[in-house]
C-alpha positions, 0 to 999 in steps of 0.5 A: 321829865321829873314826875313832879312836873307831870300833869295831875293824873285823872282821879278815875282810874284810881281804885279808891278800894285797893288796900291802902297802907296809910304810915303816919309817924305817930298818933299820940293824940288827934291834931293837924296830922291826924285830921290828915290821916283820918281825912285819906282813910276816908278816900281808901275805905280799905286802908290799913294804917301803920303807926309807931305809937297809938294814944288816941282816945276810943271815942276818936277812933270811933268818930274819924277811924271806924273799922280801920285797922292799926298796926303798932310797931314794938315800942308801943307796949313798952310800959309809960310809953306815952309819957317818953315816947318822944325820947325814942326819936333815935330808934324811929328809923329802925321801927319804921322800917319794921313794918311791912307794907310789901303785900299793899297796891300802894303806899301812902306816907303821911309824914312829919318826920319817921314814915317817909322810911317805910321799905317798899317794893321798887315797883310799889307806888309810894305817895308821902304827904309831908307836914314838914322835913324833920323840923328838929333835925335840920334849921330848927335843930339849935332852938330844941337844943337850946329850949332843952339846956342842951349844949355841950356837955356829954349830954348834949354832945350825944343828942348832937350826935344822935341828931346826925344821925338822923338827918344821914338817914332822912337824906337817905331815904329822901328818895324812896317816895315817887312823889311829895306832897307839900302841905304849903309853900313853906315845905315845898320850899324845905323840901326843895332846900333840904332833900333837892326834890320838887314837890306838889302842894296839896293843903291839908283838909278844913271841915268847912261843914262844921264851922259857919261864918259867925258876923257878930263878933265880941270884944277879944282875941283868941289864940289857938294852939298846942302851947309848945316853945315855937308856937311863940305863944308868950310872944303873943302874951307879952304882947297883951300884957302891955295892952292891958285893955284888950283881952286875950283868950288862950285855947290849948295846953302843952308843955309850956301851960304852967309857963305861960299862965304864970307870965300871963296879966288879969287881961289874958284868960286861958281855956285849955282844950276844949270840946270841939263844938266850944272850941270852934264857938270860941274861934268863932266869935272872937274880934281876931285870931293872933298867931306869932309862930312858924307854923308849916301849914296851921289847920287852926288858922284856916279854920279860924278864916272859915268862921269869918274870923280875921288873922293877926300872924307872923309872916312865915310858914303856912301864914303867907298862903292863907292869910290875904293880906291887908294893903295887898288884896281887894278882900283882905283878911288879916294880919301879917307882921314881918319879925317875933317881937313884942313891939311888932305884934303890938304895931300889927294888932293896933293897924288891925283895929285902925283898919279892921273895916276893910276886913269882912268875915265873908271875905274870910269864909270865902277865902277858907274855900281854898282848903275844903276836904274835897280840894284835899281829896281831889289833890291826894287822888291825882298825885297817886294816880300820877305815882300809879302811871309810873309804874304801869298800874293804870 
């Protein structure tokens, strides 16, 4: 039987205080992935963590990783590292594979792309949480290269090949892990497709604690995300650029900010980021959240559903396991449009507002449950109990 299909393990025999290495692909600041990361540091008080690169602010390693250790690879000192870093995706293989983790009692990847490759012992269990299979090495590869002006030039053609290559080694180490973890349907399903493997799915972890069900909502709609090409924000702008009526409230910054403010009507407003406890008043209280791109799970979305606030979202990815669908379910709470277009979206906000009655946000917080912390925790804990089984630990 494959180890995918072996009953969770119990949580009592792992020890919670066994040195951990936790390898997360790269930290350049604190989003979905690293709320993962920070979340399984807390289970393993004596996790050490091995990451590329490491940005992140004083004030965050203070908050979510106090007294965890961690480990960079070379690459982290070069000079103006944090502005190209991403350039370096071609030599990622080779510096994860630089780490040591050999003298750990388990392994543990948290990977979206570079740490699944992590050289481990045949008898070391290895556990990988996956966000997502490499996105821009495999079916999105076409939408980077295009966003990037990368065709076929001599440019283009060593990106192409260097893309190659990172897929050889992807499938190549596909394998090494003992067991997956998917972080919704939409990866399990990737995985599946790309690597052949079966995979658990464990959501990643919502602090419900800090975001409380506000009923009183005002008059806009919020979007909420890092403003790069595939979250599709522009979609959602151009949507309300012909609803001159509704406002839009843009939370975020990235890449596309200069873009997208210059594409934006009087009616769309844009925040950048915010401080956590305004970021989640603004989820809070706004009529509805609007997403239109493919996300692989979206932390941002359920939190926005455990502050009671309903979902306006593309029917792809992540969405389709956090959003209960208005016409499908008893207690609906939200949105799904089927294709990214203008008109689409338009016709799933208007059908919003038609039917918004049936939509309550208790409903909403009820439905963000699914994704507490200790769902999260009970999830990752019985997978590496599993992994431990295997081989012998207990």
């Amino acid at each position: 039987m494959p180890i995918e299909e072996f009953p969770a393990a119990s949580t009592n025999g792992v020890d919670r205080h066994g040195r951990i290495a936790v390898v997360h692909d790269w930290c350049p600041n604190f989003r979905g992935g690293e709320r993962v990361l920070a979340q399984i540091c807390k289970q393993f008080p004596n996790a050490e963590v091995f990451t590329l690169f490491d940005f992140l602010p004083a004030e965050v390693k203070e908050q979510y990783f106090r007294d965890v250790e961690f480990h960079t690879s070379a690459a982290n000192r070069l000079p103006m590292i944090e502005k190209f870093y991403r350039s370096l995706f071609f030599l990622c293989p080779f510096l994860i594979e630089q780490f040591d983790v050999t003298g750990y009692d388990a392994v543990i990847s948290s990977s979206a792309a570079f740490s699944r490759g992590v050289i481990t012992r045949p008898d070391q269990p290895h556990l990988c949480y996956v966000h997502s299979p490499v996105r821009y090495a495999w079916d999105e590869q076409f939408s980077y290269l295009q966003q990037g002006r990368l065709g076929f030039g001599p440019k283009g053609l060593l990106y192409r090949y260097m893309l190659h290559c990172l897929r050889t080694w992807d499938t190549r180490t596909a394998h090494g892990p003992d067991l997956m973890l998917a972080n919704s349907n939409y990866v399990r399903s990737r995985i599946q497709h790309i690597y052949g493997r079966n995979a658990r799915v464990v959501f990643p972890p919502v602090c419900l604690n800090e975001l409380p069900c506000v009923e009183d909502k005002d008059d806009y709609y919020v979007s909420a995300s890092f403003l790069a090409p595939y979250k599709r924000t522009d979609l959602v702008i151009r949507a309300f650029n012909a609803m001159p009526s509704r406002r839009l409230i843009v939370v975020g910054e990235g890449q596309q900010s200069a873009t997208l403010r210059s594409l934006a009507g009087p009616n769309v407003s844009f925040s950048g980021f915010l401080p956590r406890k305004e970021y989640v008043e603004t989820l809070a209280r706004a009529k509805a959240m609007v997403f239109a791109g493919c996300e692989d799970f979206g932390i941002a979305l359920a939190e926005a559903q455990a502050c009671g606030t309903p979902l306006i979202a593309f029917g792809r990815g992540g969405a389709v396991d956090i959003v209960r669908r208005m016409g499908t379910d008893t207690e609906p709470t939200g949105v799904l449009f089927k294709t990214q277009t203008v008109e689409n979206l338009i016709e799933a906000i208007n059908r919003f507002e038609e039917d918004s009655h049936l939509i309550t946000p208790r409903a909403c917080t009820r439905n963000a449950q699914r994704f507490s912390e200790e769902n999260f925790d009970r999830g990752v804990l019985e997978a590496l109990g599993t992994v431990q089984a295997l081989h012998g630990v207990i």
